[in-house]
N, C-alpha and C positions, 0 to 999 in steps of 0.2 A: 504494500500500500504506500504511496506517494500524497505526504501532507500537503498538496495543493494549498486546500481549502483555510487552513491553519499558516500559511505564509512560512513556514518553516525552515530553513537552511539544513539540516539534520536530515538526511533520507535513514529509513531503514533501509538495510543492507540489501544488494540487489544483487540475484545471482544472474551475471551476465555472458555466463561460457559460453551457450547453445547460441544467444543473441550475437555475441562478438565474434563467434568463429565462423556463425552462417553468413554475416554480415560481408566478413573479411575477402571468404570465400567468393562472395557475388561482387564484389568490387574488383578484384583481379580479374575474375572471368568477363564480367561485363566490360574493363578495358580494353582485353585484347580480342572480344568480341566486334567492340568499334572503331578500334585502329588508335584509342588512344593512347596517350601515356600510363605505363602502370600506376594502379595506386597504392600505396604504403602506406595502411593504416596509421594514422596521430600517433596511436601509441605504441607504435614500434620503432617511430623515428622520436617519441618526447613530444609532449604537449608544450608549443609553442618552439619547437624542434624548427629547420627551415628542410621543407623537402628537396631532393633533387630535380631540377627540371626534367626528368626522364619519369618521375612522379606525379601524379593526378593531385589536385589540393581538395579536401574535402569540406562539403561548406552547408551550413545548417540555417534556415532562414525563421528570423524570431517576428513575427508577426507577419501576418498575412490579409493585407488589404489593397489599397491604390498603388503607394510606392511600391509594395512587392512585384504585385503585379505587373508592375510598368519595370520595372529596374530588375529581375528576377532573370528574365525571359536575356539580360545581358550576360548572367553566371550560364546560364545551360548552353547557350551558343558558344560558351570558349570551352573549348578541347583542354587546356590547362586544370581545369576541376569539375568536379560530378555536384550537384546540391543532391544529398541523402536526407535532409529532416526536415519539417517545417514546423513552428509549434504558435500555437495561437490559442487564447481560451475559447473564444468561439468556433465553434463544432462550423458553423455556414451560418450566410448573413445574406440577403437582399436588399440590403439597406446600403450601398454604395449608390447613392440613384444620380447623382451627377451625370451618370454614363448609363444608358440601361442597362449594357450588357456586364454591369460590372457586377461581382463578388466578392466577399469575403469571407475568414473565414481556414481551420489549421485543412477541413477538410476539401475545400475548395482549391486549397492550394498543393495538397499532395496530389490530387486529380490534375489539374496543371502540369506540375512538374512529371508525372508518370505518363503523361499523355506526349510530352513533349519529347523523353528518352524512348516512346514506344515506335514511334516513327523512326527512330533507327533501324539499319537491317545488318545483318541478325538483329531481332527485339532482342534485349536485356531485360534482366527478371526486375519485378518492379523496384525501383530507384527511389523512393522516398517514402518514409516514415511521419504519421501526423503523432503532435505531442501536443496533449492540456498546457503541459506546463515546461517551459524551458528548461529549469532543472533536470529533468529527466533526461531532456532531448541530452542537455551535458554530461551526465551520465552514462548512458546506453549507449552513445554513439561517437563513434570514433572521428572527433571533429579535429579540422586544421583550423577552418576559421567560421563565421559566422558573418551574416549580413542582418542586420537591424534595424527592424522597419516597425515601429513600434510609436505610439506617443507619447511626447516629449520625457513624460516623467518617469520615464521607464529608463531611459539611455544611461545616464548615469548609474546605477544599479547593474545592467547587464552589462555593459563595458568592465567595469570593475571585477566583476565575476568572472566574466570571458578572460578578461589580463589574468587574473590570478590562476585559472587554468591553463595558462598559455596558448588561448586560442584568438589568430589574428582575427580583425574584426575590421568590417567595411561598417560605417553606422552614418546612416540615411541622418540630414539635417533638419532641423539644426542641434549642435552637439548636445546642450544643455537644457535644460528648466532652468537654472539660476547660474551666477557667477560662481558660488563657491561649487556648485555639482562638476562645473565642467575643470577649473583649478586640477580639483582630487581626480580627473578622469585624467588628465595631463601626467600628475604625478605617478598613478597608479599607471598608468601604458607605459609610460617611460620606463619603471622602474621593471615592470615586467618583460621588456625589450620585444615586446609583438609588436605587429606594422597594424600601425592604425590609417584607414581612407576615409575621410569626410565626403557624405554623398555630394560637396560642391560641384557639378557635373561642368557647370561652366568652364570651368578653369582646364576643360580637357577638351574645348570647346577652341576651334580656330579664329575667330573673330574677333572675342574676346579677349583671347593671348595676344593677337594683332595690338587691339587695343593699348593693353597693357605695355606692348612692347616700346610703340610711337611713345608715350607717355614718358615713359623712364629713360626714353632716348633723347626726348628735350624738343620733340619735333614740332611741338605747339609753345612752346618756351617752357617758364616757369608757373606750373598750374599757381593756379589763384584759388579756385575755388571747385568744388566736385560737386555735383547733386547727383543726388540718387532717391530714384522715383521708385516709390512701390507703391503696391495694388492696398487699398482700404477697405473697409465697411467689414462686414460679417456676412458669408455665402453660407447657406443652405447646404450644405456639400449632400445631407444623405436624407432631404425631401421631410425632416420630420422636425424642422426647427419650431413647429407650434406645441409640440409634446412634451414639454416644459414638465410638467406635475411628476413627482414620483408616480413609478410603478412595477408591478409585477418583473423577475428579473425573468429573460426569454430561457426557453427548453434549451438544453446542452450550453449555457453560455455560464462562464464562471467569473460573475461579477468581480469578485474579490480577489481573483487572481490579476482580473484585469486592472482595477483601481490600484493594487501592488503598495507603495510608497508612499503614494499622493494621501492628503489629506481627505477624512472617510465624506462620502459623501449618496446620498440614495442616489439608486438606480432611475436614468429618465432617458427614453428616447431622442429626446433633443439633441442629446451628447453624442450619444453612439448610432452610429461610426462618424467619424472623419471630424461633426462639428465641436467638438472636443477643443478644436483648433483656437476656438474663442472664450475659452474658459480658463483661467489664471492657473487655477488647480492642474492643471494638465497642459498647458503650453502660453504662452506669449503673444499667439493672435498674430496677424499681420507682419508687425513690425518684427517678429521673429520667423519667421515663418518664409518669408520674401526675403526680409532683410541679412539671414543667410545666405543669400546664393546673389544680392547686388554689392551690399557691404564689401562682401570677401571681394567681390573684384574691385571696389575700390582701394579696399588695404594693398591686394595686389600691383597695382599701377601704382601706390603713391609708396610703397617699400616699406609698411606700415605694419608687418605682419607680424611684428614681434612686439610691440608697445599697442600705446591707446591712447585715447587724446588726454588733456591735462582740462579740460572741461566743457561742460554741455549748457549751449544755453538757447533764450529763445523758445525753450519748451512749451508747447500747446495742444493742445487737441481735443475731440471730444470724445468725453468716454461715458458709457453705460451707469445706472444706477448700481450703487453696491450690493443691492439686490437682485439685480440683472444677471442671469443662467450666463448669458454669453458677456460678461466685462469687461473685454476688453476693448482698447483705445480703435474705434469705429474712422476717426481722422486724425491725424499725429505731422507735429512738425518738430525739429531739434537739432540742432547745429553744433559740431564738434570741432573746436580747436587743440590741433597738435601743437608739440612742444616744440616742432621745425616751423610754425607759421598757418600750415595749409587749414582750410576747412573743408567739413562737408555740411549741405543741407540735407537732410533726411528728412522726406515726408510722402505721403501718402499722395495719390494721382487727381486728386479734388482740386490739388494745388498745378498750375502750370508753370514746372520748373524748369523745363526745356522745349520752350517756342521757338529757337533758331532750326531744330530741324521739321517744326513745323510750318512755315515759309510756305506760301500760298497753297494749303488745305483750305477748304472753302466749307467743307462739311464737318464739324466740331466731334461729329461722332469717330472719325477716323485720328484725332488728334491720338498722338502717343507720348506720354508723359512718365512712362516707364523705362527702367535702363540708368545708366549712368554718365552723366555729361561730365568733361572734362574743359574746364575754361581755362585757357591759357593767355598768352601777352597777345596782342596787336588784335582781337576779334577773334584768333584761335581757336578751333575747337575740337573734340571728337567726343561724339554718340556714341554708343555698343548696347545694343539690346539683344535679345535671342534672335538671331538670323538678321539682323540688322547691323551694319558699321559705317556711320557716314562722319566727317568730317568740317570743317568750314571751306576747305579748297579739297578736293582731290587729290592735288598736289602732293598733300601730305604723305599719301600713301605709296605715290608711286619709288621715293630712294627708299629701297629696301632695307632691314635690318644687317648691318655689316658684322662679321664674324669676332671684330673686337668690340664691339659692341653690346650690350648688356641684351644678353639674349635669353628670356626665361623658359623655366622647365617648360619641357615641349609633352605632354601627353596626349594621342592623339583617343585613347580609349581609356576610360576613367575604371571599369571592371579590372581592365587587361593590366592597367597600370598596377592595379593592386594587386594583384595573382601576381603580376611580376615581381615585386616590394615583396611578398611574401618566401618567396624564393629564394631572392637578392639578400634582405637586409636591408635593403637603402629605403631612403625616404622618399613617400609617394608624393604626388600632387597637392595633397590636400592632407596635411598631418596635425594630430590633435591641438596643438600646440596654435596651429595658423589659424583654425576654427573657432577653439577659443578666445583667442582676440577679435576674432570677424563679432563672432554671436556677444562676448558681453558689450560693445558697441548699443546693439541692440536692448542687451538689458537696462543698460544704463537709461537707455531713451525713455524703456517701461516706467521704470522706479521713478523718474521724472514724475512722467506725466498721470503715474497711481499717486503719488503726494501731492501732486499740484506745483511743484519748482519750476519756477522759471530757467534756474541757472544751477548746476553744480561743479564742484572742483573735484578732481578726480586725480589719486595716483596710480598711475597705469604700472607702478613696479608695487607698490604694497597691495594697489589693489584692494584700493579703500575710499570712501569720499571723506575729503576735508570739512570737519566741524558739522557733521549731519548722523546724529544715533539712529534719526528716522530711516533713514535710507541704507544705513549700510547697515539695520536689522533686515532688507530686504534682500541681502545677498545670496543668502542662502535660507534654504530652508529643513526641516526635520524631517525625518521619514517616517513616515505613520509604521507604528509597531503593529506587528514583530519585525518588518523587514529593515534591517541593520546589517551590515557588513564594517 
């Protein structure tokens, strides 16, 4: 029996011969079944061991929803690794309704993955295992690394756990719930020496790295100012944002394995799935949410990836009643000066922060205000948004980046990058450490605008605000017992 239900760390003893040697068994034979690389069970090479590239990496996925779904289907297409687990408290879910055809859900997601290894030929005997509870999945199965697709307030927890077993870990963004969760998630990867990848996918993303490259190369002068546009309000993501009221917990779904850490709170459909997103208790809304994956490319272009500004000000926005299901900040503005000069404006798309590359749009509904503007000297500029790169001249783009020239890490496949890092040793694209700074950016903004601050001072090396109890009791927060590590 597996204390699920009881949040418990302590398993009774699990006899795992018959599981680990059938297991073993069908991992080798299913490779040289499909022309792949063999694989070398975790624990014949050490947990957190680096396999040989003539070895398969084996990869367990912790929640099973949107980003699974979408980012999943990148582990099964590389030859490099097999995904054997999936574990999620929810048995199946139709509440994904954003998409219709979407699912979630631990069983949803072994059907998936089994479907997808069955279309090989030879078929291979089924390739994935559903698990209640992630523990178990760490247990039973002979993991290298793990991908984690879970909400917010889960990451810190299973990062942690994964490090101390030595199992690498890709963890979907953004890294943290609070400042101090992602800190210890820093310390604890490090100290473990597993290869940790932030799902920041941009930054493996051509355009973007363009971006970033002109910037650092001086090709619009001396930036002045960044803005970075992200997306506002509170979405519907799964059709039941009027279901507010406690209620009945659904058949096969394990509430309280789900809630895990977070602070306790009833069962309502409003939350689950996905709008979770806008609930404090469980993620940062918006400005966390978006503002990992535009953030990081600002720190990237302005060399910012290691510090944090020395203070935020200008903070506004409107936020929900403290009684409100979904709390968080609905429009947000807040401006960060580094200790080299630069700023960014951070705010949500209600605001138009970059009109130069909106220049004779005529229809208001096609404006795009999302993405990252980079202001430079003389009128200078460059844009970068998803499949978008435009500049103030062209010009710009055509002298190429020169070989002595500041040329950044080049990743053309953000999966591949980490299977590779896995291997290697070396560091990926996107490492705890670079995330970290991207995402408390973001928190700092929250805490702002949850107080009400116009302005704070911030040491990006303590890692503290100046003269504010209020605020830097929001750094971290407790884990709802029992779950402690």
């Amino acid at each position: 029996m597996f204390l699920c239900k009881l949040g418990l760390l302590t398993l009774f003893p699990l006899d795992m011969n018959a599981t680990t040697t059938s297991r073993r068994r069908f991992l080798v034979q299913s490779a040289a079944a499909l022309g792949f690389p063999t694989i070398i069970p975790a624990t014949a090479i050490g947990r957190g061991g680096r396999p040989a590239p003539s070895e398969r990496i084996t990869v367990g996925i912790i929640g099973w929803g949107t980003i699974a779904s979408d980012w999943t289907p990148s582990f099964l297409n590389n030859k490099k690794c097999q995904v054997i687990a999936v574990a999620d408290p929810m048995k199946a879910s139709a509440h994904y309704g954003y998409r219709a055809e979407r699912m979630g859900g631990r069983e949803v997601g072994k059907d998936f993955i089994n479907k997808h290894y069955s279309e090989f030929k030879p078929a291979p005997v089924k390739a994935c295992t559903a698990y209640a509870d992630f523990r178990e999945m760490f247990e039973k199965e002979d993991l290298n690394a793990i991908e984690i697709c879970t909400p917010d307030h889960w990451h810190a927890y299973m990062a942690i756990l994964a490090a101390r077993k030595g199992i690498h870990i890709y963890g979907q963004k953004p890294l943290s719930l609070n400042i101090g969760d992602g800190r210890r998630m820093v310390e604890e990867i490090n100290k473990a020496g597993v290869t940790w990848q932030t799902g920041s996918q941009q930054r493996s993303d051509l355009k973007f790295r363009m971006a970033c490259e002109f910037v650092r190369n001086g090709r619009i002068g001396k930036v002045k100012r960044v803005r970075v546009g992200l997306p506002g309000g509170h979405t519907n993501w799964n059709g039941q944002a009027d279901q507010v009221k406690a209620a009945p917990v659904p058949a096969d779904f394990d509430y309280e394995m789900w809630l895990g850490p977070a602070a306790q709170m009833d069962y309502r459909p409003a939350i689950l799935p996905l709008n979770w997103r806008h609930n404090y208790n469980f993620s940062g809304g918006m400005v966390t949410d978006f503002g990992a994956h535009h953030i990081d490319i600002a720190q990237w272009a302005m060399d910012h990836e290691s510090t944090g500004p020395v203070e935020i000000s200008n903070i506004k926005g409107t936020m929900p009643g403290k009684d409100e299901l979904y709390n968080t900040a609905t429009a947000f503005h807040f401006e960060t000066t580094f200790a080299d000069g630069t700023s960014y404006v951070i705010a949500d798309t209600t605001e138009k922060l970059m009109p130069e590359v909106n220049v004779g749009i005529t229809d208001p509904s096609k404006e795009d205000h999302t993405g990252i503007f980079f202001e430079g000297e003389n009128g200078k500029w460059i844009w970068v948004n998803r499949g978008k790169l435009e500049a103030s001249d062209p010009a710009i783009f055509r002298e190429k980046i020169k070989p002595e020239e500041i040329n950044l890490y080049v990743s053309k496949d953000h999966t591949d990058n980490f299977l590779d890092c896995v291997y290697s040793g070396k560091p990926p694209i996107a490492p705890v450490e670079t995330a970290h700074r991207t995402i408390s950016i973001s928190h700092i903004g929250n805490i702002g605008l949850r107080l009400g601050r116009t302005k704070l001072k911030w040491d990006p090396v303590a890692e503290q605000f100046a003269d504010d109890a209020d605020a830097n009791g929001l750094l971290k927060r407790e884990w709802r017992k029992p779950w402690v590590l």
